[in-house]
ZALUM-747744 format. One record per residue (C-alpha): residue number from 1; x, y, z. Coordinates in steps of 0.5 Angstrom, whole numbers, plus 500, padded with zeros to 3 digits. Each point is the difference from the previous one (the first is absolute). Example, Ala and Ser with C-alpha at 12.3 -4.5 7.8 and 13.67 -1.06 7.14 Angstrom:
BEGIN
pt nr 1; X 525; Y 491; Z 516 $
pt nr 2; X 502; Y 507; Z 498 $
***
This chain:
BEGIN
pt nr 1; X 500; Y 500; Z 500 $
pt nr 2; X 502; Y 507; Z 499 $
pt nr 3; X 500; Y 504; Z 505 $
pt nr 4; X 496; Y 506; Z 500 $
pt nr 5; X 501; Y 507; Z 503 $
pt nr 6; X 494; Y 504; Z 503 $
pt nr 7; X 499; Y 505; Z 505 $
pt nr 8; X 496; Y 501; Z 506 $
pt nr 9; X 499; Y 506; Z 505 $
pt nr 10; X 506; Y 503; Z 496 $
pt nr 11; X 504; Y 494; Z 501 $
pt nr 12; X 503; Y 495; Z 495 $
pt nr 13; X 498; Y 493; Z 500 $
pt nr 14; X 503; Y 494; Z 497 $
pt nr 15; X 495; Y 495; Z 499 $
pt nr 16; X 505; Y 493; Z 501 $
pt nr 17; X 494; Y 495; Z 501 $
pt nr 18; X 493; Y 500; Z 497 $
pt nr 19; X 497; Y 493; Z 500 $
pt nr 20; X 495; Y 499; Z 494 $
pt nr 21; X 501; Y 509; Z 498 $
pt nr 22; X 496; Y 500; Z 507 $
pt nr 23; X 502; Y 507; Z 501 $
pt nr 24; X 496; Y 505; Z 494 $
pt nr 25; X 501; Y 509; Z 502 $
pt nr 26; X 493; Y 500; Z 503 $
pt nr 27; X 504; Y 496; Z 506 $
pt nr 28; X 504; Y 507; Z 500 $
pt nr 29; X 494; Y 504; Z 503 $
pt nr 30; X 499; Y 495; Z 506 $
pt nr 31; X 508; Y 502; Z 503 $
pt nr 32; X 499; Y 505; Z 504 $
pt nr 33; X 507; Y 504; Z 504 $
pt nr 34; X 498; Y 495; Z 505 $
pt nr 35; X 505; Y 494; Z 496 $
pt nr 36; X 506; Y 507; Z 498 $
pt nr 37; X 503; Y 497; Z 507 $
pt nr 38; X 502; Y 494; Z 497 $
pt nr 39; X 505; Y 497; Z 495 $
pt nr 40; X 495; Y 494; Z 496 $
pt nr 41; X 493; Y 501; Z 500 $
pt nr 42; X 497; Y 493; Z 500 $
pt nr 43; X 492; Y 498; Z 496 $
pt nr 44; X 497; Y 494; Z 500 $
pt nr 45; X 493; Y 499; Z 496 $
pt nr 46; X 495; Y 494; Z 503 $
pt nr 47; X 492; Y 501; Z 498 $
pt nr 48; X 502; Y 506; Z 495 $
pt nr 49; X 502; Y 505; Z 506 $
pt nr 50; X 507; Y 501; Z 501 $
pt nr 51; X 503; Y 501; Z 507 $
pt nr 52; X 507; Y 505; Z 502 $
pt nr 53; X 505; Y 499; Z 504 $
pt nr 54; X 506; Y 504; Z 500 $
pt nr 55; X 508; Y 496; Z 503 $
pt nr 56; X 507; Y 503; Z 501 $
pt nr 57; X 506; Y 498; Z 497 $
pt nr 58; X 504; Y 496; Z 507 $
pt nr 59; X 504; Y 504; Z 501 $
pt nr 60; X 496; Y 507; Z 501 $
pt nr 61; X 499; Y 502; Z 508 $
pt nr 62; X 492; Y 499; Z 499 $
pt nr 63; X 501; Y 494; Z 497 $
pt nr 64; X 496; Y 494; Z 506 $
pt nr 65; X 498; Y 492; Z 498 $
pt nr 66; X 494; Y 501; Z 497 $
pt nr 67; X 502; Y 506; Z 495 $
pt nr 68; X 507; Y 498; Z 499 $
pt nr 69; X 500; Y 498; Z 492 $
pt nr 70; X 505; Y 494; Z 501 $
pt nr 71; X 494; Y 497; Z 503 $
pt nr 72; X 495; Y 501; Z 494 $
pt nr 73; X 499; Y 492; Z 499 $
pt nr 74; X 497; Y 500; Z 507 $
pt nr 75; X 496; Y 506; Z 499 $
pt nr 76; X 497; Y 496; Z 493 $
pt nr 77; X 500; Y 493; Z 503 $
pt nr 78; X 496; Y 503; Z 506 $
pt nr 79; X 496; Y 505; Z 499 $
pt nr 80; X 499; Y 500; Z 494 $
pt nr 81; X 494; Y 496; Z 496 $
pt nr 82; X 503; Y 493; Z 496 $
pt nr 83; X 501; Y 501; Z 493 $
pt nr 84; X 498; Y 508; Z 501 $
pt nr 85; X 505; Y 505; Z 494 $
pt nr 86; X 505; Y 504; Z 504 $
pt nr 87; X 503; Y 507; Z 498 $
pt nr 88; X 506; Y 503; Z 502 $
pt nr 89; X 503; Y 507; Z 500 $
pt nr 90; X 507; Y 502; Z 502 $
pt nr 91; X 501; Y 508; Z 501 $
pt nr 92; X 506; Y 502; Z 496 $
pt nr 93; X 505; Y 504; Z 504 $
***
């Protein structure tokens, strides 16, 4: 996949996981500035909804278990529905 470049609140993304091309720009109007804290913002889609979360890279001060990006695969695998389409986008610095 090619990865995409968009902007968000003013912020550059990069879109590095898009199951299915999930994520489409209407999604954009559902980022509010609450997520401009974090370094990946996480979408995951089950019954035709989509759900955000936002995660740090380990090696920021915020960072804590449950939003640290190294642990995406737990956050997917419990929290997430079976087989639901994930997107990721990672704030360009």
């Amino acid at each position: 996949m090619k990865k995409k470049k968009i902007c968000v609140n003013g912020i550059d993304y990069e879109i590095i996981r898009n199951d299915l091309e999930c994520f489409y720009d209407d999604i954009i109007e559902k980022i509010t500035d609450y997520f401009i804290p974090y370094d990946y913002i996480v979408g995951d889609f089950s019954y035709d909804m989509v759900r955000l979360k936002g995660f740090y890279d380990d090696t920021s001060n915020k960072v804590k278990h449950i939003n640290n990006y190294k642990y995406l695969d737990s956050y997917i695998n419990n929290y997430c529905s079976f087989g639901a389409n994930i997107f990721v986008l990672k704030k360009l610095k």
